[in-house]
PyMOL CGO cylinders between C-alpha atoms (Angstrom):
from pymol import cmd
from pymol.cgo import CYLINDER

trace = [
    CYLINDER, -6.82, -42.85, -40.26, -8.14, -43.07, -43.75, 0.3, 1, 1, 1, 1, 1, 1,
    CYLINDER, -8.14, -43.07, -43.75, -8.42, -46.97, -45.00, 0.3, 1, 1, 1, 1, 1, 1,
    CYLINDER, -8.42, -46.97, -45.00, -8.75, -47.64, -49.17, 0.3, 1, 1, 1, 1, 1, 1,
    CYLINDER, -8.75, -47.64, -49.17, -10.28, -51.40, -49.45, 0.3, 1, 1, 1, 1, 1, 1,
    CYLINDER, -10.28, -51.40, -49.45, -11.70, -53.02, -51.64, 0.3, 1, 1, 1, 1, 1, 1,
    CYLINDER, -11.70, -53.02, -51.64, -15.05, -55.60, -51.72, 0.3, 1, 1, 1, 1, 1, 1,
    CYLINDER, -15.05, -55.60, -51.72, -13.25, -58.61, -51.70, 0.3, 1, 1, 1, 1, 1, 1,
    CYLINDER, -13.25, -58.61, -51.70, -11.13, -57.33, -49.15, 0.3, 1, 1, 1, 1, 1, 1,
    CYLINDER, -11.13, -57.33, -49.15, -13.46, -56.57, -46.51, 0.3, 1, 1, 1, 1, 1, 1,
    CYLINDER, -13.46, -56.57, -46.51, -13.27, -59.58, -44.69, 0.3, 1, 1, 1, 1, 1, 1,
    CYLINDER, -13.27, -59.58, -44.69, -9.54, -58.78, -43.71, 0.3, 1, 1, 1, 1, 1, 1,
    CYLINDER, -9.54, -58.78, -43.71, -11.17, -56.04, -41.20, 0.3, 1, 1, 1, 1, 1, 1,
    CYLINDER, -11.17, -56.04, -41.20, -14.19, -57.21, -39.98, 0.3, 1, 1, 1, 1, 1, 1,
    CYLINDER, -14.19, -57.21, -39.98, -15.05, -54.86, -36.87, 0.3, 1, 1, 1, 1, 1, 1,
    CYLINDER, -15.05, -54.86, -36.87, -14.83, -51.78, -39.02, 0.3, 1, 1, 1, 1, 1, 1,
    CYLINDER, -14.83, -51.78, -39.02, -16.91, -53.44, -41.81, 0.3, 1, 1, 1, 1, 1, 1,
    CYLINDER, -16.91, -53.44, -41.81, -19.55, -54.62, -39.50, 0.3, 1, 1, 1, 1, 1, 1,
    CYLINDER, -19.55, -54.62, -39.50, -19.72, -50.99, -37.82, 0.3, 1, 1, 1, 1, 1, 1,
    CYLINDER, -19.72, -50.99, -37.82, -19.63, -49.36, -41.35, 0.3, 1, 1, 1, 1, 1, 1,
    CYLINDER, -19.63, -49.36, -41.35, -22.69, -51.43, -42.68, 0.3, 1, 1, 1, 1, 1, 1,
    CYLINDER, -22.69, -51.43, -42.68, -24.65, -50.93, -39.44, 0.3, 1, 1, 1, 1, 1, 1,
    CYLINDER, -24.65, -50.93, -39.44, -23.85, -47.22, -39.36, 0.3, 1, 1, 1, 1, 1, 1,
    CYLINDER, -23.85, -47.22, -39.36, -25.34, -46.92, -42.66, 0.3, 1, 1, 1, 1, 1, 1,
    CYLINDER, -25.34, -46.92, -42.66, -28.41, -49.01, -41.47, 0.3, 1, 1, 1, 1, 1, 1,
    CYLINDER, -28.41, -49.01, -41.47, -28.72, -46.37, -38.83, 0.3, 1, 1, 1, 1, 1, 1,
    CYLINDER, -28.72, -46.37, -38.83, -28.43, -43.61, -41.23, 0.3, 1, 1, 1, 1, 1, 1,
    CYLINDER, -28.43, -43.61, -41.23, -30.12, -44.63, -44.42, 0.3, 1, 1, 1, 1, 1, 1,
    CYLINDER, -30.12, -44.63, -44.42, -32.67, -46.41, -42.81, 0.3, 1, 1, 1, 1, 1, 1,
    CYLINDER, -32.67, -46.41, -42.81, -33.35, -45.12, -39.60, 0.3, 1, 1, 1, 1, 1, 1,
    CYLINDER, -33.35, -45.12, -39.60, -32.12, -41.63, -39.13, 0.3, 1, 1, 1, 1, 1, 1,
    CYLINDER, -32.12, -41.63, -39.13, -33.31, -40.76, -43.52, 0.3, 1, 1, 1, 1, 1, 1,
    CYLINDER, -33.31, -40.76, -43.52, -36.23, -43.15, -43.98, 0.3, 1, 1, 1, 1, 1, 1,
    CYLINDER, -36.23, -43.15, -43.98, -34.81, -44.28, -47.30, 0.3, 1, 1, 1, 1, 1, 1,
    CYLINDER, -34.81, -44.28, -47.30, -36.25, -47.52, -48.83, 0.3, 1, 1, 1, 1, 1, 1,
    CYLINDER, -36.25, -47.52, -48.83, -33.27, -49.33, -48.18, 0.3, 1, 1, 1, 1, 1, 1,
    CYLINDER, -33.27, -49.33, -48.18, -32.57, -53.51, -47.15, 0.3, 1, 1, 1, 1, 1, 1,
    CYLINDER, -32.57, -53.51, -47.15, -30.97, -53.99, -43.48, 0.3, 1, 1, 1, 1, 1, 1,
    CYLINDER, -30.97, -53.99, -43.48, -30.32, -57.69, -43.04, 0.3, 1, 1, 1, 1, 1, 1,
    CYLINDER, -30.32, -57.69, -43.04, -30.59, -60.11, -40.28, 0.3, 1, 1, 1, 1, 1, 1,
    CYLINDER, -30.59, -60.11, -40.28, -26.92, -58.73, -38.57, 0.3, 1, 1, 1, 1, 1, 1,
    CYLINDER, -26.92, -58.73, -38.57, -28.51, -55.23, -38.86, 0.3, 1, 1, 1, 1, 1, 1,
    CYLINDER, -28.51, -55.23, -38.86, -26.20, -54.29, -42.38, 0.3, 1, 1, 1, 1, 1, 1,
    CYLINDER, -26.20, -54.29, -42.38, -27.42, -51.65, -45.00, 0.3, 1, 1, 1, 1, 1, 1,
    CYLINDER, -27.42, -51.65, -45.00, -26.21, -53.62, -48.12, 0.3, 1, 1, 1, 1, 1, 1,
    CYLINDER, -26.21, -53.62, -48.12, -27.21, -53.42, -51.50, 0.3, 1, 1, 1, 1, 1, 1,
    CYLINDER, -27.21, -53.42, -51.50, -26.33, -55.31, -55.23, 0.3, 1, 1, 1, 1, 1, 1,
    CYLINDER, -26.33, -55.31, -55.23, -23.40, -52.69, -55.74, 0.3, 1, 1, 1, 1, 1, 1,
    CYLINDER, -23.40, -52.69, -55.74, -21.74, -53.91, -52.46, 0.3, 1, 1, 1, 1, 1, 1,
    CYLINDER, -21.74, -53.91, -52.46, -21.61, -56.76, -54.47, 0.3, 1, 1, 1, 1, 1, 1,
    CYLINDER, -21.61, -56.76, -54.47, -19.37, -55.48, -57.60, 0.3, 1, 1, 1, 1, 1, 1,
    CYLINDER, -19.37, -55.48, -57.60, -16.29, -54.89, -56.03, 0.3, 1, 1, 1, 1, 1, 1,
    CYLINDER, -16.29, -54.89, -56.03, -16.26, -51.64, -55.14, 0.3, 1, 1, 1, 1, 1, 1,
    CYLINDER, -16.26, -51.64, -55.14, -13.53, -49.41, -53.62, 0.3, 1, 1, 1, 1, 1, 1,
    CYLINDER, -13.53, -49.41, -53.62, -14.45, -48.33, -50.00, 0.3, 1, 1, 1, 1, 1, 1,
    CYLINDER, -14.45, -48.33, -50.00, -12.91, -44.74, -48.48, 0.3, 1, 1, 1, 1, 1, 1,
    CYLINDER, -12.91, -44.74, -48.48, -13.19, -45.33, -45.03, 0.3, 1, 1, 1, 1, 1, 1,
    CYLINDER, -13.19, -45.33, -45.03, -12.49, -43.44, -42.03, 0.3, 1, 1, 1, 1, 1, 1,
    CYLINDER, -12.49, -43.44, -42.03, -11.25, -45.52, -38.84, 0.3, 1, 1, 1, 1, 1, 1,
    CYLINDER, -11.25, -45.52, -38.84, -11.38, -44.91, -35.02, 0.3, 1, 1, 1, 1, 1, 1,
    CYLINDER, -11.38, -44.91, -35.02, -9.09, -45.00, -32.77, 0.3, 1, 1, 1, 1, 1, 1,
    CYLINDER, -9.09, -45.00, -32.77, -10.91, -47.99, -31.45, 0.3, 1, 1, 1, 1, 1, 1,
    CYLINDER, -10.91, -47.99, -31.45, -11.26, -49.73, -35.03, 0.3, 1, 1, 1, 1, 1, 1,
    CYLINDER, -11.26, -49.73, -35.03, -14.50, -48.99, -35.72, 0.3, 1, 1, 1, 1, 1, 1,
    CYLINDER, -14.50, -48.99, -35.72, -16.30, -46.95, -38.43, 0.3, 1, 1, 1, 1, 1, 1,
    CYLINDER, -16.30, -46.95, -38.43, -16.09, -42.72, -38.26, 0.3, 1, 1, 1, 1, 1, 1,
    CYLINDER, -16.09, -42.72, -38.26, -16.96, -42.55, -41.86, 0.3, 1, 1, 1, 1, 1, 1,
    CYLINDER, -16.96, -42.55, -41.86, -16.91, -44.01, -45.45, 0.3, 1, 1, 1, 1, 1, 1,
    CYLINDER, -16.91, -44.01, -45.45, -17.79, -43.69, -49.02, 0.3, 1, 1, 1, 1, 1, 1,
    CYLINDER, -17.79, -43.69, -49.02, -18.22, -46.13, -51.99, 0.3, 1, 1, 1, 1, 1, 1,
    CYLINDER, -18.22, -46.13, -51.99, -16.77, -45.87, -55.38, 0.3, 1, 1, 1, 1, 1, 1,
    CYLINDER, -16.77, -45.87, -55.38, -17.28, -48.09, -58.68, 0.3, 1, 1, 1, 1, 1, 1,
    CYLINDER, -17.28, -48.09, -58.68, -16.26, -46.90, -62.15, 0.3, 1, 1, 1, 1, 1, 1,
    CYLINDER, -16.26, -46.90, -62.15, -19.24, -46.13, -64.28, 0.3, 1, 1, 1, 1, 1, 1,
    CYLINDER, -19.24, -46.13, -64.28, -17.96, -48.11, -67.23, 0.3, 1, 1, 1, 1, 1, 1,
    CYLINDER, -17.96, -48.11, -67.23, -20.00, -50.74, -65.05, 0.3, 1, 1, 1, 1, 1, 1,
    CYLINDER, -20.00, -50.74, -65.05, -22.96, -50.90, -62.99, 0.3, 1, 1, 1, 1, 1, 1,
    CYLINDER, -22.96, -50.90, -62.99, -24.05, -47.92, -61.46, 0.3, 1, 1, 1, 1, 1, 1,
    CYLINDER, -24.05, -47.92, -61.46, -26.60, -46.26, -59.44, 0.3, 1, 1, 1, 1, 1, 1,
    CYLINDER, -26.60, -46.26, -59.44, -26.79, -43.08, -61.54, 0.3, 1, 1, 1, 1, 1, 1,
    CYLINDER, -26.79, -43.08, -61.54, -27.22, -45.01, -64.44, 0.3, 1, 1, 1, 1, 1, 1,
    CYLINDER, -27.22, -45.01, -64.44, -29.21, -47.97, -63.25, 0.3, 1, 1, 1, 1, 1, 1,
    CYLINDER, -29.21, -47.97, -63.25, -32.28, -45.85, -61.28, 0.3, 1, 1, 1, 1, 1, 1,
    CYLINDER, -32.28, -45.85, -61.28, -31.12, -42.08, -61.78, 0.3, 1, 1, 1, 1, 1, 1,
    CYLINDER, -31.12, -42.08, -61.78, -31.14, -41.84, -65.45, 0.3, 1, 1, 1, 1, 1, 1,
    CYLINDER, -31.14, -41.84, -65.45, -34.13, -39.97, -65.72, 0.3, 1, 1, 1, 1, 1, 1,
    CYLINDER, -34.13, -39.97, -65.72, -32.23, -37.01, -64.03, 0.3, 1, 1, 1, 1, 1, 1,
    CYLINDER, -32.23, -37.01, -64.03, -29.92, -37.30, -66.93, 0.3, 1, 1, 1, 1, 1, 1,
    CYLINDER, -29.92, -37.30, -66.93, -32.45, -37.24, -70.11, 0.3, 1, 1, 1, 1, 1, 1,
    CYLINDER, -32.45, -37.24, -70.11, -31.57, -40.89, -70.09, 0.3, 1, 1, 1, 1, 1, 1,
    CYLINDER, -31.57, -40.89, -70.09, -28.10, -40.26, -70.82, 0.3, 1, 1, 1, 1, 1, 1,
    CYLINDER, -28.10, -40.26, -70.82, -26.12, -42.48, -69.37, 0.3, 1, 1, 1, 1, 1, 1,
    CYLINDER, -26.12, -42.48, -69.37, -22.55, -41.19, -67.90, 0.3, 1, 1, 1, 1, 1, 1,
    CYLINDER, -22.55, -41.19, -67.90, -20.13, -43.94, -68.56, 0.3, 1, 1, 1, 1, 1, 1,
    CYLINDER, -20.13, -43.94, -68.56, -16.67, -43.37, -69.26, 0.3, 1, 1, 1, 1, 1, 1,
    CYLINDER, -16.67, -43.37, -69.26, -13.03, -44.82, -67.33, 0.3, 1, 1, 1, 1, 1, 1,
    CYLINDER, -13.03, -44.82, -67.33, -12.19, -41.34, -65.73, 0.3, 1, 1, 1, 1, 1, 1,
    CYLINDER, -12.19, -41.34, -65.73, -15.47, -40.78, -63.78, 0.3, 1, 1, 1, 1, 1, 1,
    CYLINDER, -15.47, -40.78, -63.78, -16.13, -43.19, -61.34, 0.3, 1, 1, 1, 1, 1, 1,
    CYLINDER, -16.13, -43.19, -61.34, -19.58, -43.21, -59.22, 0.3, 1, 1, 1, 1, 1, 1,
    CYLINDER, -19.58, -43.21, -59.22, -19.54, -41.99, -55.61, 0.3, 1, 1, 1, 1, 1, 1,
    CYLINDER, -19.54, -41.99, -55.61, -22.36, -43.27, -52.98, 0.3, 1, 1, 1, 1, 1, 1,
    CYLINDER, -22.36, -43.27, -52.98, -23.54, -44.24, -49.56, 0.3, 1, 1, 1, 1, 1, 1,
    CYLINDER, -23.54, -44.24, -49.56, -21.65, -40.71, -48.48, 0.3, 1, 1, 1, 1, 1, 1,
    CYLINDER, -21.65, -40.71, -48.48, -22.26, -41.69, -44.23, 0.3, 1, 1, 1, 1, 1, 1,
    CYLINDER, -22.26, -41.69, -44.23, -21.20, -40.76, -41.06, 0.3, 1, 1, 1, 1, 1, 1,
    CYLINDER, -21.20, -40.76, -41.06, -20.85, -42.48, -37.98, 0.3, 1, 1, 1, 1, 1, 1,
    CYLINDER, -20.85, -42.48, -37.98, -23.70, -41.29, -35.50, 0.3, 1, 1, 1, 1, 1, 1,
    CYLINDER, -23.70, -41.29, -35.50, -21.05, -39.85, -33.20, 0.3, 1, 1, 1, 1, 1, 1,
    CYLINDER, -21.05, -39.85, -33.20, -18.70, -39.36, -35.43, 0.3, 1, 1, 1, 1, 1, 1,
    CYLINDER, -18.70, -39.36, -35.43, -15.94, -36.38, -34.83, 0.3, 1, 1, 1, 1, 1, 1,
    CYLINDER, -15.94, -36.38, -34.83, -16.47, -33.14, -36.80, 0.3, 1, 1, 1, 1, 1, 1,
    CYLINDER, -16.47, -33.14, -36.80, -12.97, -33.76, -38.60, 0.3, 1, 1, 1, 1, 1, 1,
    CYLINDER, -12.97, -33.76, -38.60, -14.81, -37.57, -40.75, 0.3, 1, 1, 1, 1, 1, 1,
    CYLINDER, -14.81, -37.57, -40.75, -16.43, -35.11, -43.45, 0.3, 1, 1, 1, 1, 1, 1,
    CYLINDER, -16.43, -35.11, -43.45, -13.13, -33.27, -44.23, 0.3, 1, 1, 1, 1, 1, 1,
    CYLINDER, -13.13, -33.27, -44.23, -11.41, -37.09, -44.08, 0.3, 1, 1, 1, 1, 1, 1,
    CYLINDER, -11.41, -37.09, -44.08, -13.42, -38.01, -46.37, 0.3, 1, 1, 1, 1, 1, 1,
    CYLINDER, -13.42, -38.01, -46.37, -13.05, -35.15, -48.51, 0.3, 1, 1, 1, 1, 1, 1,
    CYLINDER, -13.05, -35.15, -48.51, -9.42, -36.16, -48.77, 0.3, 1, 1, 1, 1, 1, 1,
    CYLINDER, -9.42, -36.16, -48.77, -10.15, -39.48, -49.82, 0.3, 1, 1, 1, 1, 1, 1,
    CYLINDER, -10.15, -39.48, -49.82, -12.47, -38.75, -52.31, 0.3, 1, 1, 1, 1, 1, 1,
    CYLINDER, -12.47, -38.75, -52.31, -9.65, -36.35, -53.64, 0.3, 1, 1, 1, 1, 1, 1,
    CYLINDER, -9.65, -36.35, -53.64, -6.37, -39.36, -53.52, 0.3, 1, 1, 1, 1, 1, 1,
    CYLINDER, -6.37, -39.36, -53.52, -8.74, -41.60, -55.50, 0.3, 1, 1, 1, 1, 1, 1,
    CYLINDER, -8.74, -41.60, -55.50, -9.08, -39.13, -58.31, 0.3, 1, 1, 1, 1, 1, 1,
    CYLINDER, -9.08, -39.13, -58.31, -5.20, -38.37, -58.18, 0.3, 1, 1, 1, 1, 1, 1,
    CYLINDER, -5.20, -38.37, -58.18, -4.18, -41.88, -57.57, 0.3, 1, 1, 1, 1, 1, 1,
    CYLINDER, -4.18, -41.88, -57.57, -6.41, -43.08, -60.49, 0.3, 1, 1, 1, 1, 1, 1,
    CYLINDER, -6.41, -43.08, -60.49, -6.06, -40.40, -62.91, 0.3, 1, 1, 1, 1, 1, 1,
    CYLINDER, -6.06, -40.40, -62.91, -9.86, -39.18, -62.74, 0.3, 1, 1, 1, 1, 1, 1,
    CYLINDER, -9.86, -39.18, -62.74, -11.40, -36.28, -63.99, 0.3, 1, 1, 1, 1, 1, 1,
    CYLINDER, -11.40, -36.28, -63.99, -14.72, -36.60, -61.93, 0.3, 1, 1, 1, 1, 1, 1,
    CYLINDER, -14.72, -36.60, -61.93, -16.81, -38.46, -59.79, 0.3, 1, 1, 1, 1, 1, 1,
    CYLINDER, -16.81, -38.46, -59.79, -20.51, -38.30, -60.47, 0.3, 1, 1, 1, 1, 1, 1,
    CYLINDER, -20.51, -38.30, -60.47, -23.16, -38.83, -57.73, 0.3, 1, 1, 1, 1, 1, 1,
    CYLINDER, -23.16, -38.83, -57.73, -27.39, -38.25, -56.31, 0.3, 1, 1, 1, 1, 1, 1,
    CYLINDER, -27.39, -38.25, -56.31, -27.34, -35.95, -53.56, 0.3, 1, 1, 1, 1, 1, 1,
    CYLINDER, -27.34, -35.95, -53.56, -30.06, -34.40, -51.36, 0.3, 1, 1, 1, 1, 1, 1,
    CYLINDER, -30.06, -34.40, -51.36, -29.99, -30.95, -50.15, 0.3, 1, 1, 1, 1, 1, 1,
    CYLINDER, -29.99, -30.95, -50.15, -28.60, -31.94, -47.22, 0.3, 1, 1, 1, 1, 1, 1,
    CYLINDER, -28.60, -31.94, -47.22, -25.70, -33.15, -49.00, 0.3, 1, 1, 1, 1, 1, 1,
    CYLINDER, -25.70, -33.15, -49.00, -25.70, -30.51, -50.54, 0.3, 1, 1, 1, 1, 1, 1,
    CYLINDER, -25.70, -30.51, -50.54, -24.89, -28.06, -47.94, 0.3, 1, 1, 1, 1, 1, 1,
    CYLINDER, -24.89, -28.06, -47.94, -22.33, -30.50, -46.68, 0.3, 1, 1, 1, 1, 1, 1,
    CYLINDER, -22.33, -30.50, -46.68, -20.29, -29.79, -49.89, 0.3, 1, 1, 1, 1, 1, 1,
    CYLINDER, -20.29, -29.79, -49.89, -20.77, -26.49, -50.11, 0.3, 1, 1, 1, 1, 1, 1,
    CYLINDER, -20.77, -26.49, -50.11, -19.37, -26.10, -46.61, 0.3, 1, 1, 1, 1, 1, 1,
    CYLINDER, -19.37, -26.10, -46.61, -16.44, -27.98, -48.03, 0.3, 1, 1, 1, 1, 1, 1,
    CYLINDER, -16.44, -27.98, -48.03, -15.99, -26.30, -50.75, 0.3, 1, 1, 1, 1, 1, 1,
    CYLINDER, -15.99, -26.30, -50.75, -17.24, -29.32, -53.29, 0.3, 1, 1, 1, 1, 1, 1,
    CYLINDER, -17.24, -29.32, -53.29, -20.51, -27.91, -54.65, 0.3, 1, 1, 1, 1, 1, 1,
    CYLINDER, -20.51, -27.91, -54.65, -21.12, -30.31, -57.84, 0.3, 1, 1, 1, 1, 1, 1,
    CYLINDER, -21.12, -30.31, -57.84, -21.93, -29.33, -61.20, 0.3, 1, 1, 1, 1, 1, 1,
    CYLINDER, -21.93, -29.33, -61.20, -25.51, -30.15, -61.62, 0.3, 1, 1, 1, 1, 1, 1,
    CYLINDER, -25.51, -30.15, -61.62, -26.55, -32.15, -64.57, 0.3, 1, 1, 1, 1, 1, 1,
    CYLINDER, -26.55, -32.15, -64.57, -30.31, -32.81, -62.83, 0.3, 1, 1, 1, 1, 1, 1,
    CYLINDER, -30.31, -32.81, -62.83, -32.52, -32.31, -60.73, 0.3, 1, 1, 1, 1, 1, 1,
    CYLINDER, -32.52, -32.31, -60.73, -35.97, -33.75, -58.97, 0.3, 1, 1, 1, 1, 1, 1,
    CYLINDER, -35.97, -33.75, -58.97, -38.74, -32.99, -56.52, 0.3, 1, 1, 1, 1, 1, 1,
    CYLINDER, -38.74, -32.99, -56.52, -39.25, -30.11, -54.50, 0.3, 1, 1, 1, 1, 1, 1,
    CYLINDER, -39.25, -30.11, -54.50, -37.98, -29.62, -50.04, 0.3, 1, 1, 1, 1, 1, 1,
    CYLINDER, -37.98, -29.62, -50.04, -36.69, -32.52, -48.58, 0.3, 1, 1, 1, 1, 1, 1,
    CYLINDER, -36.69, -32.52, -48.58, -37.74, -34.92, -51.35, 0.3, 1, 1, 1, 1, 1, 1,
    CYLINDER, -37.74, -34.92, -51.35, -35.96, -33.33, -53.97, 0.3, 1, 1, 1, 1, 1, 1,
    CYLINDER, -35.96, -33.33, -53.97, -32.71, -35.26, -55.14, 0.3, 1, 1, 1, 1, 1, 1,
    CYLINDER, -32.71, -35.26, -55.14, -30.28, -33.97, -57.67, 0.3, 1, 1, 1, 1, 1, 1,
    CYLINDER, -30.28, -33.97, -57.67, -27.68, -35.84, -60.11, 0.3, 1, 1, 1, 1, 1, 1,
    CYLINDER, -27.68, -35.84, -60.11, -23.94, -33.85, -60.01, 0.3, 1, 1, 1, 1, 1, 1,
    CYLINDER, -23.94, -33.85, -60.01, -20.27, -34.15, -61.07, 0.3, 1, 1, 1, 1, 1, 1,
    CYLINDER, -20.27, -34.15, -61.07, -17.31, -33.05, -59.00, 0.3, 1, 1, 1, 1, 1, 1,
    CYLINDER, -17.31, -33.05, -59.00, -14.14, -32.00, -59.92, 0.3, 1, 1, 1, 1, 1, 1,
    CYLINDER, -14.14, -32.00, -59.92, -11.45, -32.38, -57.24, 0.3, 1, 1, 1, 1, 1, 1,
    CYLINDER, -11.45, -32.38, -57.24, -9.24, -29.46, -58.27, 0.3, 1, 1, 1, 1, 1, 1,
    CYLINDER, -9.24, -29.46, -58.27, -5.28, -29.73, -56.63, 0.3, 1, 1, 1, 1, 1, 1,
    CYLINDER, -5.28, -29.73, -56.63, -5.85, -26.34, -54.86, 0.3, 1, 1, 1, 1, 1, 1,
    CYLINDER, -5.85, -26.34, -54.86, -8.80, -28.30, -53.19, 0.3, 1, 1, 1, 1, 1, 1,
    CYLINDER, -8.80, -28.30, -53.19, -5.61, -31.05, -51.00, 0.3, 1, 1, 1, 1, 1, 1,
    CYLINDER, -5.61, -31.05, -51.00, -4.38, -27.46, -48.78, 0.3, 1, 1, 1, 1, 1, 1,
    CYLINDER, -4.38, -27.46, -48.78, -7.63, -26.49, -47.89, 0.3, 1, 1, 1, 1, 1, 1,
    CYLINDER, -7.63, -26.49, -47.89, -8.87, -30.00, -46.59, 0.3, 1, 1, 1, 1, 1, 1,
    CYLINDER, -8.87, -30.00, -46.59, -5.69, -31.00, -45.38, 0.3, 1, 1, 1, 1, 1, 1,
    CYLINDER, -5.69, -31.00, -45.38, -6.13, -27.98, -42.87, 0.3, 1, 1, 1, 1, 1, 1,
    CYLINDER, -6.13, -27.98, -42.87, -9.12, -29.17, -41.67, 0.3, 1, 1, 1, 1, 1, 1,
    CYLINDER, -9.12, -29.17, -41.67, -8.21, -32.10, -41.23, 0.3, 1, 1, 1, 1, 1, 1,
    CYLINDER, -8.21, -32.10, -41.23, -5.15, -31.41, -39.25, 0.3, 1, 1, 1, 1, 1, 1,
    CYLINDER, -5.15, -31.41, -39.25, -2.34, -33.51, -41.29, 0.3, 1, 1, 1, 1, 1, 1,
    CYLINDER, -2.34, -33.51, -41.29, 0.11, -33.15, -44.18, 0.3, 1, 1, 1, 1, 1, 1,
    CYLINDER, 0.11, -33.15, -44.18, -0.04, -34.58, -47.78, 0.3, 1, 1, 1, 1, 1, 1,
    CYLINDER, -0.04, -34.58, -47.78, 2.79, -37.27, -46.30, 0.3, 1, 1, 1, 1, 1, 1,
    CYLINDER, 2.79, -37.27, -46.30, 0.74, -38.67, -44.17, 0.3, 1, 1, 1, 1, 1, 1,
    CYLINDER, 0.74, -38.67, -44.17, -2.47, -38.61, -46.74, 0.3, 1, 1, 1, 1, 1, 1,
    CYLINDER, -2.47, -38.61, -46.74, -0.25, -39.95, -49.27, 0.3, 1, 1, 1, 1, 1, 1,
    CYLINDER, -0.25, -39.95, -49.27, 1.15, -42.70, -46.74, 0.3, 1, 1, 1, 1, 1, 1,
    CYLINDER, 1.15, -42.70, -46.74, -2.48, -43.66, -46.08, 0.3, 1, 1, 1, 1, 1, 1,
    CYLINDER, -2.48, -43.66, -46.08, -3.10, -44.54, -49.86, 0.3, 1, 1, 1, 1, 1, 1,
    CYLINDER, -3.10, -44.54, -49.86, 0.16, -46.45, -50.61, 0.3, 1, 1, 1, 1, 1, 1,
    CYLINDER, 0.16, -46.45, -50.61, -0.59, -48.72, -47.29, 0.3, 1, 1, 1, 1, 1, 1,
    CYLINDER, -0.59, -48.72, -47.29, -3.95, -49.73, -48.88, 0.3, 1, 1, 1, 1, 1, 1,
    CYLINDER, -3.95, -49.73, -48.88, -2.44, -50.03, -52.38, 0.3, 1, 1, 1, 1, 1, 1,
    CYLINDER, -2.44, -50.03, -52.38, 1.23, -51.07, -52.20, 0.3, 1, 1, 1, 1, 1, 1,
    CYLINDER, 1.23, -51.07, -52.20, 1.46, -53.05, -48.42, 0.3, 1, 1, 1, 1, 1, 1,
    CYLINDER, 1.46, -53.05, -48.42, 4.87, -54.57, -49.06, 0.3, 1, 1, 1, 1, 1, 1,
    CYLINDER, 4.87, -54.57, -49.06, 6.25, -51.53, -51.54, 0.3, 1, 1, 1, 1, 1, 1,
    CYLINDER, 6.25, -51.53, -51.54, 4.71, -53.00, -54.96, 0.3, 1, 1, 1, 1, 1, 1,
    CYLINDER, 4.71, -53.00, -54.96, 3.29, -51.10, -57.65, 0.3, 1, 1, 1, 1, 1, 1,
    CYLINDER, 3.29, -51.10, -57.65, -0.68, -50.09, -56.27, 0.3, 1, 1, 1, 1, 1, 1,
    CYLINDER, -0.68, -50.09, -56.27, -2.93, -52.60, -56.89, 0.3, 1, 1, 1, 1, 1, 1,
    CYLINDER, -2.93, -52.60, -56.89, -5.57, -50.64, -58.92, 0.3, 1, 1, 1, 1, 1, 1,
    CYLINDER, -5.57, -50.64, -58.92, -8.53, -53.33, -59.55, 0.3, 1, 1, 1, 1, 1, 1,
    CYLINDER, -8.53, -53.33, -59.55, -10.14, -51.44, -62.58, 0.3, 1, 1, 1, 1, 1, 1,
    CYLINDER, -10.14, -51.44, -62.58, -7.14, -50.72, -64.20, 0.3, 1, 1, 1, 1, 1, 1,
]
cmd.load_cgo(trace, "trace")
């Protein structure tokens, strides 16, 4: 299933944030080569794990990590604009209805169904939160991910040349996108929209939408 939580909310599942921040260990670090910090308990963690962010996260069966994504509004911190912005002309994108999306990583085992899962995810945070796009570095391989999915980005930059080359993109989750990933997925908008409300609205409030 497909779990919205925030930062400060972590601790309230700790097996599937311990497996999420060693999976990304294993992939940033291990599997990419990317000059990234793995502590002493073998987590991939960085300063925007620190701001609160909103974590898309697909769980097992078993309660562990398939999957996950992270997502901060760029009227804050940001990757893009923090070390990217020379893929921009120094432009910085800031504005309430695009929110940054990083740390796109899979599971090393994890089923061929996680990417379209967290396709969905991606696509109830921009409905849920009124966004127009989500802006994001990619690599090629990425790249071809979203393409498969359907998601190629609209390129605002790009760097380097083979495997070192990195791009800057926005995406627009368009609502003829939900059928389309829902398929792959194998479930209906009920159940994708039952997902979201658990994280947001546990006893039937309003959702709790941190940036709001």
């Amino acid at each position: 299933m497909l779990r919205y939580i925030y930062g400060d909310s972590l601790h309230q599942f700790p097996y599937l944030r311990d497996t999420m921040f060693k999976d990304r260990a294993d992939q940033f670090k291990n599997r990419l080569g990317w000059a990234v910090t793995v502590n002493a308990m073998g987590h991939e963690r960085d300063e925007y794990d620190d701001l609160n962010p909103l974590y898309v996260i697909w769980q097992n069966a078993d309660g562990s990590h398939g999957g996950s994504m992270r997502f901060l509004p760029t009227i804050g911190n940001t990757m893009v604009n923090d070390h990217f912005s020379h893929l921009t002309d120094g432009v910085r994108i800031e504005s309430p209805l695009i929110w940054e999306c990083t740390r796109f990583c899979l599971a090393p085992r994890a089923e061929r169904n996680v990417t379209a899962a967290l396709t969905l995810g991606a696509g109830e945070v921009m409905d849920e939160f009124k966004l127009d796009h989500f802006v994001g570095v990619f690599d090629p391989r990425m790249e071809r991910i979203y393409r498969l999915m359907g998601l190629s980005p609209d390129v605002i930059g790009r760097a380097g040349e083979g495997r070192e080359e990195i791009g800057v993109g926005l995406w627009e989750m368009r609502p003829d996108a939900f059928a389309r990933t829902l398929a792959k997925l194998g479930v209906d908008r009920a159940t994708s929209k039952a997902w979201l409300r658990r994280a947001f609205a546990p006893a039937g409030d309003a959702p709790l939408h941190a940036y709001a």
